[in-house]
DSSP file (Angstrom, degrees, kcal/mol; ACC not computed):
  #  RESIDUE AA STRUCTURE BP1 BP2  ACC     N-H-->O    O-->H-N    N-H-->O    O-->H-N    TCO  KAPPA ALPHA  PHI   PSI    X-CA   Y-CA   Z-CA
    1    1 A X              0   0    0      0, 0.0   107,-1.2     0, 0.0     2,-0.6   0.000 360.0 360.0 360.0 146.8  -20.3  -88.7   74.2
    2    2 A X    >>  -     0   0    0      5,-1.0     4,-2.2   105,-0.3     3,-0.5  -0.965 360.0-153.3-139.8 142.9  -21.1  -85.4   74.5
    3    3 A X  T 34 S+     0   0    0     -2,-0.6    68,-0.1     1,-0.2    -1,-0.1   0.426  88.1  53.7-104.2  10.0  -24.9  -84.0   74.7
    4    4 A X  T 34 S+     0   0    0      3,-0.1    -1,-0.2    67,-0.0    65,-0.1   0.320 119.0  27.7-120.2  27.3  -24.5  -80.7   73.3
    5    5 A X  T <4 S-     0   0    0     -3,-0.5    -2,-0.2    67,-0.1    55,-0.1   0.720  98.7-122.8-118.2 -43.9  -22.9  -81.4   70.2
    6    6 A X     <  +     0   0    0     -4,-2.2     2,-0.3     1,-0.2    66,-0.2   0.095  56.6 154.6 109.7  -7.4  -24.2  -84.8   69.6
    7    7 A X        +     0   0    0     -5,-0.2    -5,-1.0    53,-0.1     2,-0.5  -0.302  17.3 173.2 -63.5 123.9  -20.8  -86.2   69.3
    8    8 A X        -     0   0    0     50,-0.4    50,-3.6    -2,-0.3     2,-0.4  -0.938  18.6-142.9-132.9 125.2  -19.7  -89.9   70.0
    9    9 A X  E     -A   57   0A   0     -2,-0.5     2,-0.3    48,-0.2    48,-0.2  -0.803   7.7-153.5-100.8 148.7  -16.6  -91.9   69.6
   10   10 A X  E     -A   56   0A   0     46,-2.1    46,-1.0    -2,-0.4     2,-0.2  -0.979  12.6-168.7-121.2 138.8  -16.5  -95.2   68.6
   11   11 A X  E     +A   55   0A   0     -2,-0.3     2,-0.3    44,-0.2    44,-0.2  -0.725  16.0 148.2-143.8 144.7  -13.5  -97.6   69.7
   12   12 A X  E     -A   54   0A   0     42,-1.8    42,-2.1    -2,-0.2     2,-0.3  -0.961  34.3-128.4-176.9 165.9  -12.4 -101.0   68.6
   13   13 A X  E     -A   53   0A   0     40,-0.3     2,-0.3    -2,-0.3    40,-0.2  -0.794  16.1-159.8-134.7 149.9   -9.3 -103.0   68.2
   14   14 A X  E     -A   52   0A   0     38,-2.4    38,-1.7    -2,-0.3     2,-0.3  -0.866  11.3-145.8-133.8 165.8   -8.2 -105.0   64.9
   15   15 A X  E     -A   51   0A   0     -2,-0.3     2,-0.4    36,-0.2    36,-0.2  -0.830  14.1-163.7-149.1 111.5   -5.8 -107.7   65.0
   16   16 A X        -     0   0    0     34,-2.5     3,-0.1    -2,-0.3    35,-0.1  -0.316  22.9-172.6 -97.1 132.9   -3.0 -108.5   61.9
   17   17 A X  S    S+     0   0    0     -2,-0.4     2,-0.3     1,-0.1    -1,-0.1   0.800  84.6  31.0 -96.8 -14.7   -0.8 -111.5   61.1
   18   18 A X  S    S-     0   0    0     32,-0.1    31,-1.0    29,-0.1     2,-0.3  -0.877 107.2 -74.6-140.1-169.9    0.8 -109.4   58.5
   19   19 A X  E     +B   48   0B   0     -2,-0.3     2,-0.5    29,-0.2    70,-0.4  -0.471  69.2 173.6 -72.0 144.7    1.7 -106.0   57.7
   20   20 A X  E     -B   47   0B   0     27,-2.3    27,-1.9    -2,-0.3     2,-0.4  -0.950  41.8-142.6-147.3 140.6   -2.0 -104.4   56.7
   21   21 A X  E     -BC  46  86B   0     65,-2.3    65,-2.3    -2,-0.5     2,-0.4  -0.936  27.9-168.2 -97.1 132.5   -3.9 -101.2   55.9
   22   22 A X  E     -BC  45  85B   0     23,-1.3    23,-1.1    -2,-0.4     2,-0.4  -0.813   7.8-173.3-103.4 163.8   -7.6 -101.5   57.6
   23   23 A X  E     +BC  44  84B   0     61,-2.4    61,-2.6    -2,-0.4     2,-0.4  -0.918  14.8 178.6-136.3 123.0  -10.0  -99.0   56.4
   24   24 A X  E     +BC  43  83B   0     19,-0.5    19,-7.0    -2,-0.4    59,-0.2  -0.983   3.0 170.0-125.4 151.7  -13.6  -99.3   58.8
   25   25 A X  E     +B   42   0B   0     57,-1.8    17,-0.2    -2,-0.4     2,-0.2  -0.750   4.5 130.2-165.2 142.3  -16.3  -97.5   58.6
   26   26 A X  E     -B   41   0B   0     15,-0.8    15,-2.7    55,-0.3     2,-0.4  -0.412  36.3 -85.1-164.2 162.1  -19.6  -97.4   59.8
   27   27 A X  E     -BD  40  80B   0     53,-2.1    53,-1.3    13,-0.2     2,-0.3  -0.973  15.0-156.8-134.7 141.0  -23.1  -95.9   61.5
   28   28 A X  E     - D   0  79B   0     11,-2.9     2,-0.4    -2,-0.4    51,-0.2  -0.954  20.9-179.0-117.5 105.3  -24.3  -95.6   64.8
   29   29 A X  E     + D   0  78B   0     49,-1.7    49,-2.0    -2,-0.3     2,-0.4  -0.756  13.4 158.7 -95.2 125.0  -27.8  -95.4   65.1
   30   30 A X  B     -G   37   0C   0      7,-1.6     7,-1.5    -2,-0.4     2,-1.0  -0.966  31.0-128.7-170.9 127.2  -30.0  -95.1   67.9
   31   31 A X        -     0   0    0     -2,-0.4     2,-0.8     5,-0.2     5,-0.2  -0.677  18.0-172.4-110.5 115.7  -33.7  -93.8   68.1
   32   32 A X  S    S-     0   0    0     -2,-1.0     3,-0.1     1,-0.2     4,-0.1  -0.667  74.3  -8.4 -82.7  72.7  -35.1  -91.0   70.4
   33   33 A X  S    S-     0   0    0     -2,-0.8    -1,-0.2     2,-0.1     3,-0.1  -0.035 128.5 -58.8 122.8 -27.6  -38.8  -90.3   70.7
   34   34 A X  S    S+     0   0    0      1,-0.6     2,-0.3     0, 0.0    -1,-0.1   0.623 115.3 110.3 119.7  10.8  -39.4  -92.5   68.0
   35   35 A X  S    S-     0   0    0     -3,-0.1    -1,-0.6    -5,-0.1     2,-0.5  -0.705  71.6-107.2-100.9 172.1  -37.0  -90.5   65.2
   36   36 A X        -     0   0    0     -2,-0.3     2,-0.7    -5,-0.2    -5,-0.2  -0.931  23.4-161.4 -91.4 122.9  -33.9  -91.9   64.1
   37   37 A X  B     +G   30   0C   0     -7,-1.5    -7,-1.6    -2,-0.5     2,-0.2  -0.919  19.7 173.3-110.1  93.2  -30.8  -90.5   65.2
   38   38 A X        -     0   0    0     -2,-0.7     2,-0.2    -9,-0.2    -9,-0.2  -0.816   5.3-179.5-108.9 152.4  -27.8  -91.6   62.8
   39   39 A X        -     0   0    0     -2,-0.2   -11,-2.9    21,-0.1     2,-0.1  -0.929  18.9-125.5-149.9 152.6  -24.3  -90.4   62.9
   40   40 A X  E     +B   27   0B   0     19,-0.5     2,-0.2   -13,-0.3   -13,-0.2  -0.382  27.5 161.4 -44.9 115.1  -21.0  -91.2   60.6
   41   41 A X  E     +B   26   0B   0    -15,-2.7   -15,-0.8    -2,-0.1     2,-0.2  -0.951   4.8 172.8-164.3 172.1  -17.2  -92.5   61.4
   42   42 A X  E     -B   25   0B   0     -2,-0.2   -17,-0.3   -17,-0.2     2,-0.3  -0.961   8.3-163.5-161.4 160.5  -14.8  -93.8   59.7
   43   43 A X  E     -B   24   0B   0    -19,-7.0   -19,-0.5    -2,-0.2     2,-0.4  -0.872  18.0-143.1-150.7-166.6  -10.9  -94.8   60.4
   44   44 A X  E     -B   23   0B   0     -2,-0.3     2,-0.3   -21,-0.2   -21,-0.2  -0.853  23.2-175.5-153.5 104.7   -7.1  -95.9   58.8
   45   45 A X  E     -B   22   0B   0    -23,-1.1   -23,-1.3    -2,-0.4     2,-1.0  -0.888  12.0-156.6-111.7 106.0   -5.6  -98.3   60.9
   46   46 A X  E     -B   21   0B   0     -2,-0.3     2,-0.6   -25,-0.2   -25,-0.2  -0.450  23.3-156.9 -42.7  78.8   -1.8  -99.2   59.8
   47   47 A X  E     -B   20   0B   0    -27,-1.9   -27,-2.3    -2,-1.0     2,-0.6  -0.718  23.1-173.3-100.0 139.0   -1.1 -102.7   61.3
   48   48 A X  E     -B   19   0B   0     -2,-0.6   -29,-0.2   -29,-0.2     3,-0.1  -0.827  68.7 -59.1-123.5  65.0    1.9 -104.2   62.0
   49   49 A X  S    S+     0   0    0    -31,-1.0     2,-0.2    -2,-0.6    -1,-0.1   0.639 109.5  89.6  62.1  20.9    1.7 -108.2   63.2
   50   50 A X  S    S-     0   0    0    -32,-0.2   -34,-2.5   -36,-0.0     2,-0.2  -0.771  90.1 -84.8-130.6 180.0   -0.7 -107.0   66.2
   51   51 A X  E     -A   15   0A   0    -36,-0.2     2,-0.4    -2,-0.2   -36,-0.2  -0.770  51.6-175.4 -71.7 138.6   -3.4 -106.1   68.2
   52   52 A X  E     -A   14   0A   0    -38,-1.7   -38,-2.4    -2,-0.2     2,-0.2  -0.991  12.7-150.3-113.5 149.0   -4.1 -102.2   67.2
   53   53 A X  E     -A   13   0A   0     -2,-0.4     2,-0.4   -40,-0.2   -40,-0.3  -0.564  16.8-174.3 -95.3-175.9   -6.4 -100.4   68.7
   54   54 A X  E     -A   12   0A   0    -42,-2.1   -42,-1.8    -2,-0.2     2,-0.4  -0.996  11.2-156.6-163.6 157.8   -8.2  -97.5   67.0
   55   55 A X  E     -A   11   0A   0     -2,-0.4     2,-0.2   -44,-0.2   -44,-0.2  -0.984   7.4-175.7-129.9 140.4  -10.7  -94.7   67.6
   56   56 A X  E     -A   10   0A   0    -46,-1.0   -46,-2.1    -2,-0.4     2,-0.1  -0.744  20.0-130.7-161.8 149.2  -13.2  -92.6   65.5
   57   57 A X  E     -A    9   0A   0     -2,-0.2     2,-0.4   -48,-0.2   -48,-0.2  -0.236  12.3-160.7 -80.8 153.2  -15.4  -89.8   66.2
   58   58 A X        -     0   0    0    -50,-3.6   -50,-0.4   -17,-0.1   -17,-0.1  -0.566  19.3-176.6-111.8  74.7  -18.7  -89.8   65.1
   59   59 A X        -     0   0    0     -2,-0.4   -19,-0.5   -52,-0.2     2,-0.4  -0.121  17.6-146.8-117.4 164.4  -20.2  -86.5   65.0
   60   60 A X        -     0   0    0    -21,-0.1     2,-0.8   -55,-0.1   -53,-0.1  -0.861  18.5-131.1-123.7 136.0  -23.6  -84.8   64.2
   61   61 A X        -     0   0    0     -2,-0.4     2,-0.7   -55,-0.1   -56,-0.0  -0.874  27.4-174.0-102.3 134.3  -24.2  -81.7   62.7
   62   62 A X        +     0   0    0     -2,-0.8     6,-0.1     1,-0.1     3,-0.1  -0.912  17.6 163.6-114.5 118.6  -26.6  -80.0   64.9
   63   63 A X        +     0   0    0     -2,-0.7     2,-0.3     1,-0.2    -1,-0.1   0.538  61.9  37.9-117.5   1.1  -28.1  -76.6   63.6
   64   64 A X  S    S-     0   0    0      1,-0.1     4,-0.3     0, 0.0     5,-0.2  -0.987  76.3-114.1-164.2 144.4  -31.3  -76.2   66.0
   65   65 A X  S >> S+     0   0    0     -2,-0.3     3,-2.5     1,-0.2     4,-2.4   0.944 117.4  55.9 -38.5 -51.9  -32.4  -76.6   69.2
   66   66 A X  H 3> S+     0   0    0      1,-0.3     4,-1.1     2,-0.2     3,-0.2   0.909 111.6  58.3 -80.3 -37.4  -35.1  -79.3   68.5
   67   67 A X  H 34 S+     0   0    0      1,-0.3    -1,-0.3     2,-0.2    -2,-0.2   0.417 104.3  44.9 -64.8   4.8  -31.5  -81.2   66.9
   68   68 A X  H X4 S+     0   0    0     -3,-2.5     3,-0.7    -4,-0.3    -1,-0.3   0.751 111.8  51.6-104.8 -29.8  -29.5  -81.1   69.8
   69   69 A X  H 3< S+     0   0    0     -4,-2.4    -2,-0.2     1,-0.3    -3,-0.2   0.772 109.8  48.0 -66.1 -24.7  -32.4  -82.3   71.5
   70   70 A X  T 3< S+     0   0    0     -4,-1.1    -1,-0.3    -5,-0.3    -3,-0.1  -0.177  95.8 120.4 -97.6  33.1  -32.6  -85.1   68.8
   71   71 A X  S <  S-     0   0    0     -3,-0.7   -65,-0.1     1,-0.2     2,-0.1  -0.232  72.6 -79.4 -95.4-174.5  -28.5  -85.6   69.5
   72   72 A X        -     0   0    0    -70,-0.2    -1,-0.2   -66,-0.2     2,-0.1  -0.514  57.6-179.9 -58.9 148.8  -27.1  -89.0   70.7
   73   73 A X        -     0   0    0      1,-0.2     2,-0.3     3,-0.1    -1,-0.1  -0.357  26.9 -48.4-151.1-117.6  -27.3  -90.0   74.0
   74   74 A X  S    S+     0   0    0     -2,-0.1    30,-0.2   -71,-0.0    31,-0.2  -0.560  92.5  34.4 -72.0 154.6  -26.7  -92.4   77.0
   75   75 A X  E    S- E   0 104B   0     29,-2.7    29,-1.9    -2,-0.3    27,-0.1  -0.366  93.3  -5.1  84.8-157.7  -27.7  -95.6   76.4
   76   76 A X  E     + E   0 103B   0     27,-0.2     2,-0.3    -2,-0.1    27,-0.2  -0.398  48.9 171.5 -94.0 158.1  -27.9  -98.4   73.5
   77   77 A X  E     - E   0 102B   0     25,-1.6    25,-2.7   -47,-0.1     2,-0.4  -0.972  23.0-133.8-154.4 136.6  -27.1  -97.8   70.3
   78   78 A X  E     -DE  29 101B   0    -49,-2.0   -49,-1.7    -2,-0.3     2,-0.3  -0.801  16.2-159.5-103.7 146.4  -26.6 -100.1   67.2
   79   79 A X  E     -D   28   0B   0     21,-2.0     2,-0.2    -2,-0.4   -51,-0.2  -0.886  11.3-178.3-150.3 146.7  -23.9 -100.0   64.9
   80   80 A X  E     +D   27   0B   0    -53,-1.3   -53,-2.1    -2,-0.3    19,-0.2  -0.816  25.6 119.7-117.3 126.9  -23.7 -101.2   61.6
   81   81 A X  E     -H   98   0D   0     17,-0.9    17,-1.0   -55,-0.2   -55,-0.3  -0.587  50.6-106.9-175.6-157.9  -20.0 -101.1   58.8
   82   82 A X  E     -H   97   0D   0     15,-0.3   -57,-1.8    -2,-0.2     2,-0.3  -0.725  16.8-145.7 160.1 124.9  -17.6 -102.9   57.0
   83   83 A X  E     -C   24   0B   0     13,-0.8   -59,-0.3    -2,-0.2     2,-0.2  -0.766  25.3-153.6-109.1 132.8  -13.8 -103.3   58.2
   84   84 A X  E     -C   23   0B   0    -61,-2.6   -61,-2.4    -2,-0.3     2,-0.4  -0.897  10.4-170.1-101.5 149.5  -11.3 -103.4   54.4
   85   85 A X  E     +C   22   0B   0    -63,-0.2     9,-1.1    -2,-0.2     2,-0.3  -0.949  16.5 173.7-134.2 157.3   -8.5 -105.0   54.8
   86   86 A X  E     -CF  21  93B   0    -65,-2.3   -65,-2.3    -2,-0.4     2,-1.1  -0.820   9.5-168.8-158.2 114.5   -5.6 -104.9   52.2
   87   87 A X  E >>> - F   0  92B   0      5,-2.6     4,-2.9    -2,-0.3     3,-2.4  -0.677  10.4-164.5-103.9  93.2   -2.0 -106.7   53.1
   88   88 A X  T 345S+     0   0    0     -2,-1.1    -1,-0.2     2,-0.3   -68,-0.1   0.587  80.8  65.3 -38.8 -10.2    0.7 -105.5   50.1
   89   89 A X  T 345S+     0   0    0    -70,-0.4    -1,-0.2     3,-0.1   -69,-0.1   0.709 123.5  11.8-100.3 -11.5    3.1 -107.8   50.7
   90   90 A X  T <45S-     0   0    0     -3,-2.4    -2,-0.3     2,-0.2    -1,-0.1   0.755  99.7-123.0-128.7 -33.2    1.0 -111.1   49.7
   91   91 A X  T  <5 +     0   0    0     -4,-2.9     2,-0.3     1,-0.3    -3,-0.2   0.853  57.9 153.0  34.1  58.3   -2.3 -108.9   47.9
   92   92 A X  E   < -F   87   0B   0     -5,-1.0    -5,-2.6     2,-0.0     2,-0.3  -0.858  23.5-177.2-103.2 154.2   -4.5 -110.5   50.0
   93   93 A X  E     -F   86   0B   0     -2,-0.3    -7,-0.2    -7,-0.2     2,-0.1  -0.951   4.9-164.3-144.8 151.6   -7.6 -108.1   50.7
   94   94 A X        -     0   0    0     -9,-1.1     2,-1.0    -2,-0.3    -8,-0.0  -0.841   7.9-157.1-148.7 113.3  -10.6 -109.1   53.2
   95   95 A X        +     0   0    0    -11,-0.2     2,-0.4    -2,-0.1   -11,-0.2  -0.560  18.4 168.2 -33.2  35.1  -14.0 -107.6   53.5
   96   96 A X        -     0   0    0     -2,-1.0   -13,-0.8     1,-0.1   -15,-0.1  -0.447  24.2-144.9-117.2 152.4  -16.2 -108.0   57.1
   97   97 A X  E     -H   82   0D   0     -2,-0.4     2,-0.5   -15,-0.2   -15,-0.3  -0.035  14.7-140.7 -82.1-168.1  -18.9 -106.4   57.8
   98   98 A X  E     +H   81   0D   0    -17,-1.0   -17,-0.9   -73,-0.1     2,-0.3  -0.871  20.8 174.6-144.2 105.2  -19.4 -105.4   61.4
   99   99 A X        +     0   0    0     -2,-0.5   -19,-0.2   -19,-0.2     2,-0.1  -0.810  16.1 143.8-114.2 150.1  -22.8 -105.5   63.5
  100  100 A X        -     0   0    0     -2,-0.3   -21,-2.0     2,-0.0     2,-0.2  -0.452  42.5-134.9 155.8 133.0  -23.2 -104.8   67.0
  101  101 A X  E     +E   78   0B   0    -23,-0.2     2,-0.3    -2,-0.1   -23,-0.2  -0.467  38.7 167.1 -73.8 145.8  -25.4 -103.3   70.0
  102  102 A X  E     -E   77   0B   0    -25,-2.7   -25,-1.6    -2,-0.2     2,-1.0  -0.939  32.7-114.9-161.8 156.1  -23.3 -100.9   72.6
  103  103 A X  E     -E   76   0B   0     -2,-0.3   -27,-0.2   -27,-0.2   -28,-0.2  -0.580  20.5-140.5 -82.6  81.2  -24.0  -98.5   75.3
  104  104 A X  E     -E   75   0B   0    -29,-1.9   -29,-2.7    -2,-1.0     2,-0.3  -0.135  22.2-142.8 -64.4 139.9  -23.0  -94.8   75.2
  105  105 A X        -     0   0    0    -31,-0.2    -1,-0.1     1,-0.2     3,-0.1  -0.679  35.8 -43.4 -98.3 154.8  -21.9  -93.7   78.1
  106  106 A X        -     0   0    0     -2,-0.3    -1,-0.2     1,-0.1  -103,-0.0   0.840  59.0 -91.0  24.1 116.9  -22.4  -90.2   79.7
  107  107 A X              0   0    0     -3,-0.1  -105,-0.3  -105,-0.1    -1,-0.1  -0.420 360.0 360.0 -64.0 146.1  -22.3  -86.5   78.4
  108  108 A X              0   0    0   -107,-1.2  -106,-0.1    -3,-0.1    -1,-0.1   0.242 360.0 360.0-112.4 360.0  -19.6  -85.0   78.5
């Protein structure tokens, strides 16, 4: 995380029994001072019969001081998505949505 851009990754693993396109995407929300602080990600993960793991950044546009101040930062953070899942070889597709508290760590 980095605390003068506002910037945050978020990291997570999916796991396929057949070959699969995932699509997640998501918010990570977290409130400073008693605003709301939201930021954006989203990801593609190809999977092949495995665990993959996956990354995406979640970034903030910051245009002003008092918004960097308002940026993400250490500490808990909710985030809230919906993982697609779509296997071509059978047309199976699956939907699940995706809740969960986590802890950003450190500025970078």
């Amino acid at each position: 995380m980095s605390a003068s851009t506002g910037a945050a990754t978020v990291n997570g693993s999916v796991s396929c029994n057949n070959n699969s396109y995932i699509t997640i995407s998501g918010q990570i929300k977290q409130t400073k001072g008693g605003v709301p602080i939201n930021g954006f990600f989203s990801a593609f993960v190809p999977c092949n019969t495995t665990t993959v793991r996956w990354s995406a950044a979640c970034n903030l546009k910051l245009s002003s001081s008092w918004e960097v101040r308002a940026a993400l930062h250490g500490g808990k953070a909710s985030i809230t998505g919906v993982a697609y899942g779509f296997a071509p070889d059978t047309g199976e597709f699956k939907q699940v949505n995706i809740s969960s508290t986590v802890t950003l760590r450190g500025a970078q």
